[in-house]
C-alpha positions as CSV (number, residue, x, y, z in Angstrom):
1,X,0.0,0.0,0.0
2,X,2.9,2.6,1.0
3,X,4.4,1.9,-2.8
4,X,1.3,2.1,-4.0
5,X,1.1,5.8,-2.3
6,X,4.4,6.2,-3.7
7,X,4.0,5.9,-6.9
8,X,0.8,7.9,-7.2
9,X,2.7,10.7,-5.1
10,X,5.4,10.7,-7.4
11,X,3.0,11.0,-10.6
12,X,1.1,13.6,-9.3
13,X,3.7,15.5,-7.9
14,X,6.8,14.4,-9.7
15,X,8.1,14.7,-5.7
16,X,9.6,11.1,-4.5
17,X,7.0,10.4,-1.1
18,X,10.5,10.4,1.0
19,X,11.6,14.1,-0.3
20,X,7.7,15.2,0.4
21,X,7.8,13.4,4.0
22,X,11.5,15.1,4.7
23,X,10.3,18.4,3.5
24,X,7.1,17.6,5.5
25,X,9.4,17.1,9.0
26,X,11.9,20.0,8.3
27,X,8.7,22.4,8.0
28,X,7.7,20.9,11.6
29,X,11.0,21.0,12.5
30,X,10.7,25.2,11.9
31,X,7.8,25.4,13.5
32,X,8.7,24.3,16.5
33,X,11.9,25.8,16.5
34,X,10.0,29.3,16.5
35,X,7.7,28.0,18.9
36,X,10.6,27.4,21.6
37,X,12.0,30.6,20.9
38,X,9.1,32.4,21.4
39,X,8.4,30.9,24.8
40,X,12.0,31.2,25.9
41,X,12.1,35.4,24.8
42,X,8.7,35.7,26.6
43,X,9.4,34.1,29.5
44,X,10.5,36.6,32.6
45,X,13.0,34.5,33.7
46,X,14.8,33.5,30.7
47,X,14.7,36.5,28.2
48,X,17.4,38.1,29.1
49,X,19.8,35.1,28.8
50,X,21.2,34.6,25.4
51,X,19.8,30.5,24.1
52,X,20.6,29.4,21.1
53,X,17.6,26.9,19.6
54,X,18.2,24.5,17.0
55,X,16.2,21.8,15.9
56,X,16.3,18.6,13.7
57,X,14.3,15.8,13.2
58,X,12.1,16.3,16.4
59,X,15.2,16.5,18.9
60,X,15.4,20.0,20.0
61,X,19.0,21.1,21.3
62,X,19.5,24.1,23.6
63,X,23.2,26.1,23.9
64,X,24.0,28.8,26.0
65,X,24.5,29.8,29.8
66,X,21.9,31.0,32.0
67,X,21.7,32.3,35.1
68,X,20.9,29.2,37.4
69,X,20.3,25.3,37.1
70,X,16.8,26.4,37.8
71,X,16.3,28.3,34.9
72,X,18.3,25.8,32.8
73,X,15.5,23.5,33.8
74,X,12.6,25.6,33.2
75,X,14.2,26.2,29.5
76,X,13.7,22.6,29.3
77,X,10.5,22.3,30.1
78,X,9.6,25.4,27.7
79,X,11.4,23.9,24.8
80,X,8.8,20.2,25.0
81,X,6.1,21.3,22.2
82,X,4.1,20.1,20.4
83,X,6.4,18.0,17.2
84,X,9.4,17.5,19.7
85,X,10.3,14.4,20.9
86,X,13.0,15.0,23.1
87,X,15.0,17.7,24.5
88,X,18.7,18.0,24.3
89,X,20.1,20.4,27.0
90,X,23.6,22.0,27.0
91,X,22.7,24.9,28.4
92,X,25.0,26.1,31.6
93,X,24.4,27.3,34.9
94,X,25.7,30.4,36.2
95,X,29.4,29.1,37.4
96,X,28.6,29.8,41.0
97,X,25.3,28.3,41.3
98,X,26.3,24.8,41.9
99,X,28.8,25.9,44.4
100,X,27.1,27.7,46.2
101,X,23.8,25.3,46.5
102,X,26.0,22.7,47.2
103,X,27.8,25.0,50.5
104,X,24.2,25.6,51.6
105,X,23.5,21.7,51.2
106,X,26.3,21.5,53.4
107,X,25.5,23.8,56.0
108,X,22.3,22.4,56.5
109,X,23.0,19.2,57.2
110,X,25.9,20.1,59.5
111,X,23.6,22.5,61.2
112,X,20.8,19.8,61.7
113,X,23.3,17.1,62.7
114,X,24.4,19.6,65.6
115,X,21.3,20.2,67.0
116,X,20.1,16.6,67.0
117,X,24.0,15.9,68.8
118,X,23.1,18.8,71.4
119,X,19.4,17.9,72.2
120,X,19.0,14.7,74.5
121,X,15.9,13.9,73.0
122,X,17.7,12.6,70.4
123,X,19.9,10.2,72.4
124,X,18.4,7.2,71.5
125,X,17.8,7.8,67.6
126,X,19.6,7.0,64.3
127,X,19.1,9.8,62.5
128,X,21.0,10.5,59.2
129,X,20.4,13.7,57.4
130,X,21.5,14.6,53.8
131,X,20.3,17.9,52.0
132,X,20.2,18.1,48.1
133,X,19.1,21.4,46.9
134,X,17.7,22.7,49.4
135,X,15.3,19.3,50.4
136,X,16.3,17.7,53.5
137,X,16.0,14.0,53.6
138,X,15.6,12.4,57.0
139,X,15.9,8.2,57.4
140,X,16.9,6.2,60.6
141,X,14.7,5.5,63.4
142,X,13.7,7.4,66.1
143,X,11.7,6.0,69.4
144,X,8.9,7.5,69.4
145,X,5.9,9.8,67.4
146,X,6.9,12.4,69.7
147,X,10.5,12.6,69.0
148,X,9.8,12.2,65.1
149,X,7.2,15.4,65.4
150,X,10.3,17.1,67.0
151,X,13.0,16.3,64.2
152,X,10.7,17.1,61.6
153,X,10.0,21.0,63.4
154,X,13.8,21.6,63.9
155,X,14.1,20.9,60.1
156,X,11.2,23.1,59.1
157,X,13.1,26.0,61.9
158,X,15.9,25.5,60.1
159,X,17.2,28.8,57.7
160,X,17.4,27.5,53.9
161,X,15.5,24.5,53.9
162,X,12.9,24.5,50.9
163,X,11.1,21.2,51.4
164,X,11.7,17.7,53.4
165,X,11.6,14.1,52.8
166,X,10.5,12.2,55.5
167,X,11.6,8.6,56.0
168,X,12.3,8.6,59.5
169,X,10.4,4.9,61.1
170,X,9.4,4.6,64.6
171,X,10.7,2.1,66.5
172,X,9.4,1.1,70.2
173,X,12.1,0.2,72.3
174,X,10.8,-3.5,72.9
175,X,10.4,-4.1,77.0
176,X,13.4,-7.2,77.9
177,X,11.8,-10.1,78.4
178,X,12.6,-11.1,81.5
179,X,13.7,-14.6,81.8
180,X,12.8,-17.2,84.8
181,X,14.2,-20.4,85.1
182,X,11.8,-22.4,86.8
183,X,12.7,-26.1,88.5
């Protein structure tokens, strides 16, 4: 059936159906090329910051350096239109970004690890903290709902943190079985 289409196309049109259906994608191609770029000079964030768009057979490919890995992600999402199938990002974050989110990772979880250390309600817990931009992550156990309602609010008092991932378990410290020997 495709020949068939083929050779009708090619009568009709003296235009080979592969040429027409290359010509066909490249047009596509275009449009969403200008489609991208559109949303990328409109967008607040990202106007300002020099992207170079290019686009070929459905994979768009974005150049260029922005201002943070936040805005290199939002370009991302902008840049998934309609006639893209996938998105190939080289853009680059401002040079200090990573740097500096990764020093504020780090001062978080150093500053929650002390004030677990310091408190005594947290004698008796396993709690190990690790902080990826900006989330905290929480996992051990701890003994009680009490004591995990507590490490949860001294994350959320806690300057920088932008969200938490709880998987803290409670775990009951079991009563010792005491054992009688009877004769």
């Amino acid at each position: 059936m495709r020949a068939l289409a083929a050779i009708v196309g090619f009568l009709v049109t003296g235009i080979p159906l592969a040429t027409a259906q290359h010509r066909s994608r490249t047009e596509g191609d275009s449009r969403a090329e200008a489609q991208i770029r559109r949303r990328l000079h409109t967008d607040p964030d990202l106007k300002h910051d020099r992207i170079d768009v290019r686009v070929k057979n459905r994979l768009a490919t974005l150049r260029g350096v922005v201002d943070s890995q936040a805005e290199r992600a939002k370009a991302d999402e902008l840049a998934h239109v309609e006639g893209i199938d996938s998105v190939k990002n080289e853009l680059r974050g401002g040079r200090s970004d990573g740097a500096m989110q990764s020093v504020m990772d780090a001062s978080i979880s150093s500053t929650l690890k002390t004030q677990y250390a310091a408190d005594e309600r947290f004698k008796r817990t396993h709690i190990a903290v690790t902080t990826t931009n900006g989330v905290v992550i929480l996992s051990g156990t701890v003994p009680s709902e009490a004591v995990h309602r507590i490490a949860l609010e001294v994350v959320h008092g806690t300057s920088g943190v932008k969200g938490t991932k709880d998987k803290l378990q409670v775990v009951r410290a079991r009563a010792r079985a005491s054992t009688k020997v009877t004769p």
